[in-house]
mmCIF file of the N, C-alpha and C atoms, coordinates in Angstrom:
data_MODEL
# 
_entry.id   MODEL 
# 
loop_
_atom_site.group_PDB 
_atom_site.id 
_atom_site.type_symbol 
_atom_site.label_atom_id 
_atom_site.label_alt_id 
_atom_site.label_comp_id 
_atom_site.label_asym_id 
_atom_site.label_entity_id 
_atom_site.label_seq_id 
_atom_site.pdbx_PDB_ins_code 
_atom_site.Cartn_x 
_atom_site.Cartn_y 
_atom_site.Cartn_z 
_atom_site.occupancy 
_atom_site.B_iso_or_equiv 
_atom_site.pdbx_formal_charge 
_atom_site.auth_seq_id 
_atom_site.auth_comp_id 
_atom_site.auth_asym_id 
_atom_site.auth_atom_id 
_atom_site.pdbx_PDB_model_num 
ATOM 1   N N  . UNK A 1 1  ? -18.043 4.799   9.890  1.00 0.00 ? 1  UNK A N  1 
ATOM 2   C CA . UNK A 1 1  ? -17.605 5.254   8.571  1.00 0.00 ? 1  UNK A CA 1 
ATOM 3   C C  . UNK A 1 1  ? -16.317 4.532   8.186  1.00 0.00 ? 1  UNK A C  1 
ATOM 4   N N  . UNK A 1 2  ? -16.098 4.085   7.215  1.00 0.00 ? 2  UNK A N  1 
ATOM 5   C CA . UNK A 1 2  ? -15.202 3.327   6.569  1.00 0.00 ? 2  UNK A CA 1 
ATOM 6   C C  . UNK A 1 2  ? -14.050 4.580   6.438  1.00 0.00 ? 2  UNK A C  1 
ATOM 7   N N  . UNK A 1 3  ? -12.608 4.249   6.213  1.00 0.00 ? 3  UNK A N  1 
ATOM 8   C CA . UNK A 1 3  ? -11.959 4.379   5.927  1.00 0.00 ? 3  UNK A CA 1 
ATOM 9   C C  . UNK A 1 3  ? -11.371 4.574   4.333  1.00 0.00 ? 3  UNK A C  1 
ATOM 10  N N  . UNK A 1 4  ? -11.085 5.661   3.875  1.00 0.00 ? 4  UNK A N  1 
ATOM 11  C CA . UNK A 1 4  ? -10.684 5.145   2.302  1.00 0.00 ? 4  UNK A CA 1 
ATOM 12  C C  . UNK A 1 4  ? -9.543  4.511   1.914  1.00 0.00 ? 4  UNK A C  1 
ATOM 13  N N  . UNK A 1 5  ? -9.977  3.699   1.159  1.00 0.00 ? 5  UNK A N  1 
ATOM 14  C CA . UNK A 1 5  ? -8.277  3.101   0.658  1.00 0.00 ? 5  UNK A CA 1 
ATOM 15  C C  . UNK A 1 5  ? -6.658  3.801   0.728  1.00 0.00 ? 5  UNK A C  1 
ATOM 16  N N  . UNK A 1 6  ? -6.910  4.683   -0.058 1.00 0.00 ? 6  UNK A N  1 
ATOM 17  C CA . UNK A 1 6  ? -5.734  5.517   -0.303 1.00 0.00 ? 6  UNK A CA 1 
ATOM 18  C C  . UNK A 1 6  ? -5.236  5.611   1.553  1.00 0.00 ? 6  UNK A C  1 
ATOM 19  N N  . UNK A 1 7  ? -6.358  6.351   2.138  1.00 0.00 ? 7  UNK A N  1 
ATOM 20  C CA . UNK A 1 7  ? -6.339  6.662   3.423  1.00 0.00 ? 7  UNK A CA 1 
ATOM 21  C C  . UNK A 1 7  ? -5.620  5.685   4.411  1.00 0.00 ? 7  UNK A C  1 
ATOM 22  N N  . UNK A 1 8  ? -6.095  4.476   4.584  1.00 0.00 ? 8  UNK A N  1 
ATOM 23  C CA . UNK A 1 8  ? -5.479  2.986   5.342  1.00 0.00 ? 8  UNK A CA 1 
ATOM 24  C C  . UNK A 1 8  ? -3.870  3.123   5.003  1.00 0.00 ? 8  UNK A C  1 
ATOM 25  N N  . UNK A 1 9  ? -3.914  2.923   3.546  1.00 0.00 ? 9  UNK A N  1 
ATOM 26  C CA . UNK A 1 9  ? -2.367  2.690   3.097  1.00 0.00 ? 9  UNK A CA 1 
ATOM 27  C C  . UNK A 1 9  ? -1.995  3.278   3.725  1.00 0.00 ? 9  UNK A C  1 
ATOM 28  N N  . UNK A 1 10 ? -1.789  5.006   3.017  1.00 0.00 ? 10 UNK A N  1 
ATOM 29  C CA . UNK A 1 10 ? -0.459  5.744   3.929  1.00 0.00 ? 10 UNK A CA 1 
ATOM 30  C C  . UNK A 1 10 ? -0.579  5.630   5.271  1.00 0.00 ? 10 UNK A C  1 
ATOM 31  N N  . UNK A 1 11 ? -1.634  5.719   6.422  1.00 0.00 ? 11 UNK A N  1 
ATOM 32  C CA . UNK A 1 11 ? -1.561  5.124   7.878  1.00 0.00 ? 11 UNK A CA 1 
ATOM 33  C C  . UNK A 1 11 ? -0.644  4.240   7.543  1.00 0.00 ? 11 UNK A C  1 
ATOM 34  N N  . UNK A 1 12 ? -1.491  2.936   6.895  1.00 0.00 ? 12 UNK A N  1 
ATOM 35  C CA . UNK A 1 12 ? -0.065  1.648   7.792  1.00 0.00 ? 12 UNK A CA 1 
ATOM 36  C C  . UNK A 1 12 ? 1.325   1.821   7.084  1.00 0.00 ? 12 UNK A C  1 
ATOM 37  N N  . UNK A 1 13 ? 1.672   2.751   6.177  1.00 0.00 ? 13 UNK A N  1 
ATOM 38  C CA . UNK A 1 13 ? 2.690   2.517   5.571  1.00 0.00 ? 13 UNK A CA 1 
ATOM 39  C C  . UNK A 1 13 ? 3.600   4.012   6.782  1.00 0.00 ? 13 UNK A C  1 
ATOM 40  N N  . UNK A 1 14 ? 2.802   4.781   7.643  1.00 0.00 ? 14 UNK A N  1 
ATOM 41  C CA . UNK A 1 14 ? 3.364   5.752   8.167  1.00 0.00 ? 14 UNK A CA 1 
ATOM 42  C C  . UNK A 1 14 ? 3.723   4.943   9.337  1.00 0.00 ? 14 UNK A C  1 
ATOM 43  N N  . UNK A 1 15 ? 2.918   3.862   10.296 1.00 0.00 ? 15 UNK A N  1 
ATOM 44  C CA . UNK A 1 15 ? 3.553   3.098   11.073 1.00 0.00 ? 15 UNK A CA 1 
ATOM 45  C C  . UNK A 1 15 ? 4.901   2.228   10.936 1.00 0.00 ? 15 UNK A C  1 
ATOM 46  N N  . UNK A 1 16 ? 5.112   1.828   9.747  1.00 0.00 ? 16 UNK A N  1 
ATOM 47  C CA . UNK A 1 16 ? 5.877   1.222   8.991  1.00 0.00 ? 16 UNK A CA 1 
ATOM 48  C C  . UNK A 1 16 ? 6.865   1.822   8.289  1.00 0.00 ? 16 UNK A C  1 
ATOM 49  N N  . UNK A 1 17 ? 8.123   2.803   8.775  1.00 0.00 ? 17 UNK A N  1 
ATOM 50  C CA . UNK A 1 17 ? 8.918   3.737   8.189  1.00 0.00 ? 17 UNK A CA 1 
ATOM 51  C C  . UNK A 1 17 ? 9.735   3.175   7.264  1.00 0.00 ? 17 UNK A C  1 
ATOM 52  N N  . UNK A 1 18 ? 10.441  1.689   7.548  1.00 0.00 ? 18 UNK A N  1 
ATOM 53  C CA . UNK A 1 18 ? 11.539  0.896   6.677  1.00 0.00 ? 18 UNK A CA 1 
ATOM 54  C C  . UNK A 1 18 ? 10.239  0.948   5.243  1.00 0.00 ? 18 UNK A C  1 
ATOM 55  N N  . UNK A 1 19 ? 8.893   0.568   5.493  1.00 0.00 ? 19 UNK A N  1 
ATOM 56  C CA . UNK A 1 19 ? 8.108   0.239   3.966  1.00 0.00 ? 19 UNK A CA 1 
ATOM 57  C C  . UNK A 1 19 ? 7.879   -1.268  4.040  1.00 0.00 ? 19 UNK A C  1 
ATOM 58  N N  . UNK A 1 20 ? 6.655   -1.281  3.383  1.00 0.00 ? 20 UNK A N  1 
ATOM 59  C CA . UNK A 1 20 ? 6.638   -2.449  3.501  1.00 0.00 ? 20 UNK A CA 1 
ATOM 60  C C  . UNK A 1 20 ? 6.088   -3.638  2.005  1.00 0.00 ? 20 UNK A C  1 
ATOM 61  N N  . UNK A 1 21 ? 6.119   -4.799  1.913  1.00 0.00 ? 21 UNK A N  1 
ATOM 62  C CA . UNK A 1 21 ? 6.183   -5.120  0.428  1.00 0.00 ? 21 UNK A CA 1 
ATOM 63  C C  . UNK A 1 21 ? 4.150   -4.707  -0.123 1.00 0.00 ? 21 UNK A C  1 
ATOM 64  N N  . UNK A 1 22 ? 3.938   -4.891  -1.134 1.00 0.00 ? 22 UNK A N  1 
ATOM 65  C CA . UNK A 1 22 ? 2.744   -5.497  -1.820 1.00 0.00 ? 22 UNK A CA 1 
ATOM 66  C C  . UNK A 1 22 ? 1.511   -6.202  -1.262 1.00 0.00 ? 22 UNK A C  1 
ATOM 67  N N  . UNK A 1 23 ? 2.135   -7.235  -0.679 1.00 0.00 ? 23 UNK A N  1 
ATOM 68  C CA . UNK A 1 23 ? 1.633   -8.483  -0.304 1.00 0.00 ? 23 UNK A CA 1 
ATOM 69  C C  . UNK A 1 23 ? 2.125   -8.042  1.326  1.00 0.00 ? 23 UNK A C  1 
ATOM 70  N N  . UNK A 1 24 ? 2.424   -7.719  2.057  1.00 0.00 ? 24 UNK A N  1 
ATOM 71  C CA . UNK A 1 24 ? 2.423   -7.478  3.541  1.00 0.00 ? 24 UNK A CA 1 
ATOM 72  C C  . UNK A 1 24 ? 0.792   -6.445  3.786  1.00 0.00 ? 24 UNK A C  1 
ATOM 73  N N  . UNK A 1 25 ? 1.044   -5.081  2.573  1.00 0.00 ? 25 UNK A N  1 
ATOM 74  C CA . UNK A 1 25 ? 0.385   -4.079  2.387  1.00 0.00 ? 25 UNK A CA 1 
ATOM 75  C C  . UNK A 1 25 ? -1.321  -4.921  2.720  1.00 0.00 ? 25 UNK A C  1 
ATOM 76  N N  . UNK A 1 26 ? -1.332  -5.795  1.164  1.00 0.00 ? 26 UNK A N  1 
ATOM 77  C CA . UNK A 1 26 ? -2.767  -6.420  1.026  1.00 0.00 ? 26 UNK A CA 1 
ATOM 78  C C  . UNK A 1 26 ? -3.103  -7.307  2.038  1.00 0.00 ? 26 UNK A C  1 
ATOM 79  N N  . UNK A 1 27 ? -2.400  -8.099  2.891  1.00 0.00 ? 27 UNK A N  1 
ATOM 80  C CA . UNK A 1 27 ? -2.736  -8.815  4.350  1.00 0.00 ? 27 UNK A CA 1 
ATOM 81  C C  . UNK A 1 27 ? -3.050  -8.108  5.217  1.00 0.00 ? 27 UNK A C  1 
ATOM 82  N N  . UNK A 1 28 ? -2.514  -6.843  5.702  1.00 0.00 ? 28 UNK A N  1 
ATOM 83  C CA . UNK A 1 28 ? -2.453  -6.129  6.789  1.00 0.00 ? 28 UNK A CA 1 
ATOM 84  C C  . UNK A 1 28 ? -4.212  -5.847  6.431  1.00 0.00 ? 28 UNK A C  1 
ATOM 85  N N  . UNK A 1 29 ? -4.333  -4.824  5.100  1.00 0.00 ? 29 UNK A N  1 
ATOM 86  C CA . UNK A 1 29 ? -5.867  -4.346  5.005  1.00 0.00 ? 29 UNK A CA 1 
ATOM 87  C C  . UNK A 1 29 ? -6.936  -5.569  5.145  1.00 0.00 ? 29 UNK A C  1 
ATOM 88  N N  . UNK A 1 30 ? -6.368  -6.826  4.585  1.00 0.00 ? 30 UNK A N  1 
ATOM 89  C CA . UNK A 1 30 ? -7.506  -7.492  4.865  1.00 0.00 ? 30 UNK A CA 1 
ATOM 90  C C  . UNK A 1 30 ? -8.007  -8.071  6.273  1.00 0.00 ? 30 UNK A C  1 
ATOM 91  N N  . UNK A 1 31 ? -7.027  -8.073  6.977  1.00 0.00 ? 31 UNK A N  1 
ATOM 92  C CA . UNK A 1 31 ? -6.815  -8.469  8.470  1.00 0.00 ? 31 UNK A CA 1 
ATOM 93  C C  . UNK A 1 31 ? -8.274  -6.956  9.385  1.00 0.00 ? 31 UNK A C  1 
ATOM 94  N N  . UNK A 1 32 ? -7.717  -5.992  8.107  1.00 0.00 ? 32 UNK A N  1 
ATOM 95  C CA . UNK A 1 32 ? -8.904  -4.899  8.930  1.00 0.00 ? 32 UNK A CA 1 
ATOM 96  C C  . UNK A 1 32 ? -9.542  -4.206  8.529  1.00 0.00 ? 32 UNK A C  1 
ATOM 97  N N  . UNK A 1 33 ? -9.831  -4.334  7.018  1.00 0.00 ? 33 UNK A N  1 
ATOM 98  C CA . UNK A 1 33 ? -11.371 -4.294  5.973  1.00 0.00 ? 33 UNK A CA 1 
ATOM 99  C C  . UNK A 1 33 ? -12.110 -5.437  5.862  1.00 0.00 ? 33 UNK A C  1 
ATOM 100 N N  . UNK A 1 34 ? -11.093 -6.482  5.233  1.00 0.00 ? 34 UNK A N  1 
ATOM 101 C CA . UNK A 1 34 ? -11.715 -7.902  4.284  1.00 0.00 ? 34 UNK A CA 1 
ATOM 102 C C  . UNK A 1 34 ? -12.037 -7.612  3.113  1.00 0.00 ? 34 UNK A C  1 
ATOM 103 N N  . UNK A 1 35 ? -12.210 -6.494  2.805  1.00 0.00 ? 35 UNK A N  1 
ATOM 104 C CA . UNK A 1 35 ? -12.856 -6.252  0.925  1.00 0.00 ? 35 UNK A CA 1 
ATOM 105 C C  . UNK A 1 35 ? -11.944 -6.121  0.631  1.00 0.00 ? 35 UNK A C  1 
ATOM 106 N N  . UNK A 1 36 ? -10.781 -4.868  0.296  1.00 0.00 ? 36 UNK A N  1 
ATOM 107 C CA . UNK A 1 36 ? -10.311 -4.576  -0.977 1.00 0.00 ? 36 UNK A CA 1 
ATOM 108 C C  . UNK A 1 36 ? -9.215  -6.293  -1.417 1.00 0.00 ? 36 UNK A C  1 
ATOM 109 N N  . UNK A 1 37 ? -9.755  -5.679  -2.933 1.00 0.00 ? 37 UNK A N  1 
ATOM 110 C CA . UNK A 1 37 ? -9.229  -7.042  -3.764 1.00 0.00 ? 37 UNK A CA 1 
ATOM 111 C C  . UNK A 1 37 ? -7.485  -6.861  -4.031 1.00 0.00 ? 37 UNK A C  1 
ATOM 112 N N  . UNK A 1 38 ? -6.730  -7.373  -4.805 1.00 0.00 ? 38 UNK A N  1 
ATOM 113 C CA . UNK A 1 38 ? -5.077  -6.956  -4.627 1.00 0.00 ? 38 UNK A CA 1 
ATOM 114 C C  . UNK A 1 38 ? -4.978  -6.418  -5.856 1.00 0.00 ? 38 UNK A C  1 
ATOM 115 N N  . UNK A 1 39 ? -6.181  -6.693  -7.059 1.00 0.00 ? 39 UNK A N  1 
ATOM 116 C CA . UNK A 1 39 ? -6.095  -5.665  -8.292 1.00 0.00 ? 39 UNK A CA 1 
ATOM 117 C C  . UNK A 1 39 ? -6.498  -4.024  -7.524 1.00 0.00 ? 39 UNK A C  1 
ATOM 118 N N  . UNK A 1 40 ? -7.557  -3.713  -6.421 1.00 0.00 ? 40 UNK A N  1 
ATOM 119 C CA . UNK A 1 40 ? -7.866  -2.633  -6.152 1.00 0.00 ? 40 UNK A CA 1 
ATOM 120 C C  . UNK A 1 40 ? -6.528  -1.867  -5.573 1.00 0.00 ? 40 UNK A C  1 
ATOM 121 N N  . UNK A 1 41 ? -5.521  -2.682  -4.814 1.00 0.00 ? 41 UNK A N  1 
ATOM 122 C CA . UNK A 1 41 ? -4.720  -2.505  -3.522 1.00 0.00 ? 41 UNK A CA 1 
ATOM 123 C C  . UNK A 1 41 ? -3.825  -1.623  -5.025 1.00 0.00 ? 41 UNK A C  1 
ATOM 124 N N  . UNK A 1 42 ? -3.170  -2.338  -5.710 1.00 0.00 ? 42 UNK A N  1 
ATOM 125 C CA . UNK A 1 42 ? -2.128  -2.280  -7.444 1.00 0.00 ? 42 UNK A CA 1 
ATOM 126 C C  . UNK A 1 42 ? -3.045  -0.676  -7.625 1.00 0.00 ? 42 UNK A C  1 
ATOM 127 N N  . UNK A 1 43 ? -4.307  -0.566  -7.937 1.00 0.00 ? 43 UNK A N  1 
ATOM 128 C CA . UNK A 1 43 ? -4.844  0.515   -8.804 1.00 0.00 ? 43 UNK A CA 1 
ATOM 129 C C  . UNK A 1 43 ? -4.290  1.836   -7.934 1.00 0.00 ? 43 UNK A C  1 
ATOM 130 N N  . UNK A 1 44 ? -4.515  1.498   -6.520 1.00 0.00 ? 44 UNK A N  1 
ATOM 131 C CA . UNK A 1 44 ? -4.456  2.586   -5.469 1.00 0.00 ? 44 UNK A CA 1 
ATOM 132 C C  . UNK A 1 44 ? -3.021  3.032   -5.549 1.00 0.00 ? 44 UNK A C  1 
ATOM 133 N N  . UNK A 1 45 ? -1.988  2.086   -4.686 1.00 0.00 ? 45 UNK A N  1 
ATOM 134 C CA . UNK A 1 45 ? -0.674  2.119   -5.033 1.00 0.00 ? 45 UNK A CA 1 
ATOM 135 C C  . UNK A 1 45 ? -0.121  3.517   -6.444 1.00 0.00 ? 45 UNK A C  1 
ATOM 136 N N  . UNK A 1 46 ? -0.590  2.266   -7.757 1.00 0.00 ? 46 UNK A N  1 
ATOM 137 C CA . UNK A 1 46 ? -0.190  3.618   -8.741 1.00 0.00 ? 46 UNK A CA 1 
ATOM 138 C C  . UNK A 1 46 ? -0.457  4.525   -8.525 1.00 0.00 ? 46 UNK A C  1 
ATOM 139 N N  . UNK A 1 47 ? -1.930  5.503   -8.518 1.00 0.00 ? 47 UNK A N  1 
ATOM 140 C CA . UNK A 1 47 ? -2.605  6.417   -8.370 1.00 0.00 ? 47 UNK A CA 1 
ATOM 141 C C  . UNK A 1 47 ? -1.536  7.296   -6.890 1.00 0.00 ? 47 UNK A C  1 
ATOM 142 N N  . UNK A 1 48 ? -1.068  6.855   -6.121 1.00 0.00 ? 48 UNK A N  1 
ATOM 143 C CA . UNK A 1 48 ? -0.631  7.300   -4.924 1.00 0.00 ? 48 UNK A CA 1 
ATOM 144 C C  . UNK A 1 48 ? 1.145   7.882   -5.006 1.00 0.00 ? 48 UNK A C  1 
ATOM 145 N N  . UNK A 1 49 ? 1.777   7.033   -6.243 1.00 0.00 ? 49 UNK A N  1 
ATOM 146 C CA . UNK A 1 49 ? 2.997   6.841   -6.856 1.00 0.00 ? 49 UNK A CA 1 
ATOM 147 C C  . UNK A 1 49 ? 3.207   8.411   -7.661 1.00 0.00 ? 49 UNK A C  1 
ATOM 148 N N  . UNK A 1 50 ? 1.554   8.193   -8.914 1.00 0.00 ? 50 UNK A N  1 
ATOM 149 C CA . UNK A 1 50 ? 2.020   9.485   -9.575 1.00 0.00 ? 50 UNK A CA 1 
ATOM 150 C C  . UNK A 1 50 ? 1.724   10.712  -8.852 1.00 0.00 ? 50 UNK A C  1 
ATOM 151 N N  . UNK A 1 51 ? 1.460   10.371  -7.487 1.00 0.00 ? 51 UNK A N  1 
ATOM 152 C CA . UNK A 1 51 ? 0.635   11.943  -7.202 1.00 0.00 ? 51 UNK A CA 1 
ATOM 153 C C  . UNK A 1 51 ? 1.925   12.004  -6.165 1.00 0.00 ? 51 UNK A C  1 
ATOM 154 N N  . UNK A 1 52 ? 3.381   11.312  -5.843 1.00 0.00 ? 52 UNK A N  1 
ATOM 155 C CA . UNK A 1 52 ? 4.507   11.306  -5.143 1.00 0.00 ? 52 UNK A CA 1 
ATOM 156 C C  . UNK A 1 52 ? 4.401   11.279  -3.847 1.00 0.00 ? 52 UNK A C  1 
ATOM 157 N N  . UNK A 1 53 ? 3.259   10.362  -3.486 1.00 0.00 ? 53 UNK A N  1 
ATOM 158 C CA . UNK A 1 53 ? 2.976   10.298  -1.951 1.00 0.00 ? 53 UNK A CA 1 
ATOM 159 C C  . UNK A 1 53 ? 3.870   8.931   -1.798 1.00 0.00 ? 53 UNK A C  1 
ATOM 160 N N  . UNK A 1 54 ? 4.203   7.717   -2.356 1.00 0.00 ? 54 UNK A N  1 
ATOM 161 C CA . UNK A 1 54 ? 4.979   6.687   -2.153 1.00 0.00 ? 54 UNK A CA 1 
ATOM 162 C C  . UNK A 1 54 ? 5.907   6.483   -3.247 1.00 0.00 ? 54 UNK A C  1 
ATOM 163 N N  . UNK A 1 55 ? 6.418   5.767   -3.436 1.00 0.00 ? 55 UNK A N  1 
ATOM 164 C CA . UNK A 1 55 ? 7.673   5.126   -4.248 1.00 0.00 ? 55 UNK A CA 1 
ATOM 165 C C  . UNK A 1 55 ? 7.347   3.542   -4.160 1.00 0.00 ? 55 UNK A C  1 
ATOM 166 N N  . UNK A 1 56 ? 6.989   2.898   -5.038 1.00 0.00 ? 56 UNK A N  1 
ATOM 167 C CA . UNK A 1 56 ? 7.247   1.413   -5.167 1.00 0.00 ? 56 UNK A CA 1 
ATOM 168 C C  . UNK A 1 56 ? 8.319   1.109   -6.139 1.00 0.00 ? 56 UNK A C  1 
ATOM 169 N N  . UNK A 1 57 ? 9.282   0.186   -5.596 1.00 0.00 ? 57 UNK A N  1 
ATOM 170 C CA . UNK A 1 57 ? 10.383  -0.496  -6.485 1.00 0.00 ? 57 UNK A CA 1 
ATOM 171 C C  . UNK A 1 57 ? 10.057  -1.789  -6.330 1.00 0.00 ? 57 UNK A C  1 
ATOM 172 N N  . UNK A 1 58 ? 10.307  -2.556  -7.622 1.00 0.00 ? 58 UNK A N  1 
ATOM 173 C CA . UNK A 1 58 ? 10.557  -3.874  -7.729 1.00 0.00 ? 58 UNK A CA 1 
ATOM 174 C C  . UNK A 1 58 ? 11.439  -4.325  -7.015 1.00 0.00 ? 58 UNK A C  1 
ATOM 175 N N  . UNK A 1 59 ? 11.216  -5.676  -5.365 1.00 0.00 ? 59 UNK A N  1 
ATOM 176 C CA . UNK A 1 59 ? 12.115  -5.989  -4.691 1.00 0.00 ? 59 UNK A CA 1 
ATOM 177 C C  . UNK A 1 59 ? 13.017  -6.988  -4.974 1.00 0.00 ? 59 UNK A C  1 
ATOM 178 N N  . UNK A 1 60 ? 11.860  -7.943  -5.775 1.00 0.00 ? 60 UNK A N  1 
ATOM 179 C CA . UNK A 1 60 ? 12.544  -9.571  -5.742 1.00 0.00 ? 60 UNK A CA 1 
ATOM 180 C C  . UNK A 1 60 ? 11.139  -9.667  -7.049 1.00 0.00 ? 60 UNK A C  1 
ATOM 181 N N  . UNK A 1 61 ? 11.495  -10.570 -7.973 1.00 0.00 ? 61 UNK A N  1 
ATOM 182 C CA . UNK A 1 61 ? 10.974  -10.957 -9.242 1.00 0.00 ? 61 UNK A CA 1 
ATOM 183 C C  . UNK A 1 61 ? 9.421   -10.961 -8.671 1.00 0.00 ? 61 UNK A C  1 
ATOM 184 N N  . UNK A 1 62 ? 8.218   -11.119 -8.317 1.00 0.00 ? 62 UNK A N  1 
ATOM 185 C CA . UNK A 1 62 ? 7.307   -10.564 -8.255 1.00 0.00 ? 62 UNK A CA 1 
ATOM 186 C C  . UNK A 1 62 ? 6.814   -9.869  -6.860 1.00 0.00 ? 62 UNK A C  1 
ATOM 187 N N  . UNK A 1 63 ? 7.676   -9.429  -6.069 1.00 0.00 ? 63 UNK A N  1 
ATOM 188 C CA . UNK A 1 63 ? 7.248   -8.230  -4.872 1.00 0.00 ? 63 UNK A CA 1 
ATOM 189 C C  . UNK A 1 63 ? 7.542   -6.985  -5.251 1.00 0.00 ? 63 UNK A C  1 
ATOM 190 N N  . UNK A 1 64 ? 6.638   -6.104  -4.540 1.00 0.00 ? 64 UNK A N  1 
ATOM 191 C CA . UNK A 1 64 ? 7.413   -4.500  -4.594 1.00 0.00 ? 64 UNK A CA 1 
ATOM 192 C C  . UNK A 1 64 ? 7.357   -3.989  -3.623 1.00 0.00 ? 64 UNK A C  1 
ATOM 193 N N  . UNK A 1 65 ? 8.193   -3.352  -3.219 1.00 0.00 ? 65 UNK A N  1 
ATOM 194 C CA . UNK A 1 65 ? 7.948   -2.926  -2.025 1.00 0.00 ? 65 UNK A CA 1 
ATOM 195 C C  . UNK A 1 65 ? 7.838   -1.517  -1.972 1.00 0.00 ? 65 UNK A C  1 
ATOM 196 N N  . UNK A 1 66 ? 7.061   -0.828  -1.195 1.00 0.00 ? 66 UNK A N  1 
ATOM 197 C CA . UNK A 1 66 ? 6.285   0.321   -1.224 1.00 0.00 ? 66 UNK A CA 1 
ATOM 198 C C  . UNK A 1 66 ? 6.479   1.313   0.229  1.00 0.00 ? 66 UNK A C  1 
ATOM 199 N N  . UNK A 1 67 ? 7.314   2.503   0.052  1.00 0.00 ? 67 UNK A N  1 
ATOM 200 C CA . UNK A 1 67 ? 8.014   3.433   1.095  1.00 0.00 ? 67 UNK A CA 1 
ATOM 201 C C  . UNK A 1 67 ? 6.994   4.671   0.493  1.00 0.00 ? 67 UNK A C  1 
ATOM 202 N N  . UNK A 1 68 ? 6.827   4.862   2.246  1.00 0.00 ? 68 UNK A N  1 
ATOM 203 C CA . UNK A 1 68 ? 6.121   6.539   2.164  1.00 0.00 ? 68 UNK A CA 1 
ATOM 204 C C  . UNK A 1 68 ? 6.935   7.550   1.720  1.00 0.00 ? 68 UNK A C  1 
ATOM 205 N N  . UNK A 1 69 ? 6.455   8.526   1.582  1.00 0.00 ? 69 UNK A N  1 
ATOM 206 C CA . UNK A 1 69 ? 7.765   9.559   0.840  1.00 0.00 ? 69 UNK A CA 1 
ATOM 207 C C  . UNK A 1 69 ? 7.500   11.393  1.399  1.00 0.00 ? 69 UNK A C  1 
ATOM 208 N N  . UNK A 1 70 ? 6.121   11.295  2.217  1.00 0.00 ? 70 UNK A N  1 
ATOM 209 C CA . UNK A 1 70 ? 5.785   12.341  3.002  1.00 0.00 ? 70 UNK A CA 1 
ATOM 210 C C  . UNK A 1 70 ? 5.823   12.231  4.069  1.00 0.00 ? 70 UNK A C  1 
# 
């Protein structure tokens, strides 16, 4: 059984307490799905933001970096 998106994130982002960027986020899953796309990785992220499970801030002109918050 697959894993859900939302689901993976907060795991690797709970191994990962400092947070980690965008683009670390979308390597790590592909290293151990291969599907999700980095528009899907963006859709999830938001969706995860308004419901106050993470915080993404703009790090550097196009990264964000993305901290658990539970």
């Amino acid at each position: 059984m697959r894993t859900p998106l939302h689901t993976a994130i907060v795991e690797l982002l709970a191994r990962n307490p400092c947070g980690l960027t965008d683009k670390e986020i979308y390597e790590r899953l592909r290293e151990q799905y291969g599907e999700p796309s980095f528009n899907q990785l963006m859709k999830t992220l938001l969706k995860l933001e308004i419901n106050g499970i993470v915080r993404v801030t703009r790090y550097q002109k196009e990264t964000m970096k993305v901290e658990l918050l539970i």
